[in-house]
C-alpha positions in Angstrom: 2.0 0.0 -28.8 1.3 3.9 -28.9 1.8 6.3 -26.1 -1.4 6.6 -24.7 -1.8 2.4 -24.0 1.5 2.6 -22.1 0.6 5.9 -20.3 -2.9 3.8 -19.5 -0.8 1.1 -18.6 1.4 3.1 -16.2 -1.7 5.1 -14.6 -3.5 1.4 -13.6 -0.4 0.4 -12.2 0.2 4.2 -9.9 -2.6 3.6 -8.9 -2.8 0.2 -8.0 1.0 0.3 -5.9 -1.5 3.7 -4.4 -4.2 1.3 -3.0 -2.0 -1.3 -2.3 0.2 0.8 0.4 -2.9 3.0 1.6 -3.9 0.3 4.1 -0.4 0.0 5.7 0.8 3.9 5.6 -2.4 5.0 7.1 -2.2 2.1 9.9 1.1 3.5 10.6 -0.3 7.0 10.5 -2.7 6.7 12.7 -0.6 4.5 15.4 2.2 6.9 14.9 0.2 9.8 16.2 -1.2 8.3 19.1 2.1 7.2 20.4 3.5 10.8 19.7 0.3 12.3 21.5 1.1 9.8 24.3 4.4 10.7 24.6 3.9 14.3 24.6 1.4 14.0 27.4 3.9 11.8 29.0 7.1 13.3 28.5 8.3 9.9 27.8 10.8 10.3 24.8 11.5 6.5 24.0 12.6 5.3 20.6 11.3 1.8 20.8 8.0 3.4 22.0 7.4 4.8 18.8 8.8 1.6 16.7 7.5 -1.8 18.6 3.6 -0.5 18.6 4.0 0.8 14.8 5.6 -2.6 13.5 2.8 -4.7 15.0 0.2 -2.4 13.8 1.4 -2.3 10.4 2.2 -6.2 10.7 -2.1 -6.8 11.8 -3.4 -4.8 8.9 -1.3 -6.8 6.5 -2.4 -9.6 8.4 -5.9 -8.4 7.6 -5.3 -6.9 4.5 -3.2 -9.2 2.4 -5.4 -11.4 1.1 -7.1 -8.8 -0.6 -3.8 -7.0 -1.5 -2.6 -10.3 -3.4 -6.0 -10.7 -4.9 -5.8 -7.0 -6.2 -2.4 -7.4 -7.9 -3.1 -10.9 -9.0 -6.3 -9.2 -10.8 -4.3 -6.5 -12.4 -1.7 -9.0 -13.5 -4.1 -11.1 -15.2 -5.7 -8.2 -17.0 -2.5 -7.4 -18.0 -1.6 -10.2 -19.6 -5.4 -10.8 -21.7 -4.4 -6.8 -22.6 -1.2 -7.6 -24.0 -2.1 -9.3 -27.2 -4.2 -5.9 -28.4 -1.4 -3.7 -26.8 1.4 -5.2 -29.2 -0.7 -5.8 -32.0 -1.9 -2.3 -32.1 
């Protein structure tokens, strides 16, 4: 196995644990601000405010997004595996 399959290797999976986590980062991103916005406008400075609607954004998208998140990695894993033959063998 030389150093540029295992660097190929590592990229696919960067970049796979990158598209993976995009979904649920930006959810909580994007929910994140509008509660801060909210609360600035508000003047209401309450921790759980922040938490509770974040958690059960983040928990819908992976509700929405999971099936194609496990499909992703299963894909990935699979192509590892038919790779892996050629990889050791050289």
């Amino acid at each position: 196995m030389d150093t540029s399959a295992v660097l190929n290797v590592g990229l696919e999976a960067m970049l796979l644990a990158a598209k993976l986590s995009a979904p649920l980062l930006i959810t909580a991103l994007v929910v994140g601000f509008a509660v801060s916005l909210f609360q600035s406008v508000t003047q209401i400075q309450e921790a759980t405010l922040s938490f509770v609607p974040k958690a059960i954004a983040v928990a819908v998208a992976l509700l929405v997004c999971g099936h194609w998140m496990i499909q992703e990695a299963v894909n990935f894993t699979q192509t590892l595996f038919d790779k892996l033959p050629s990889l050791l063998g050289g």
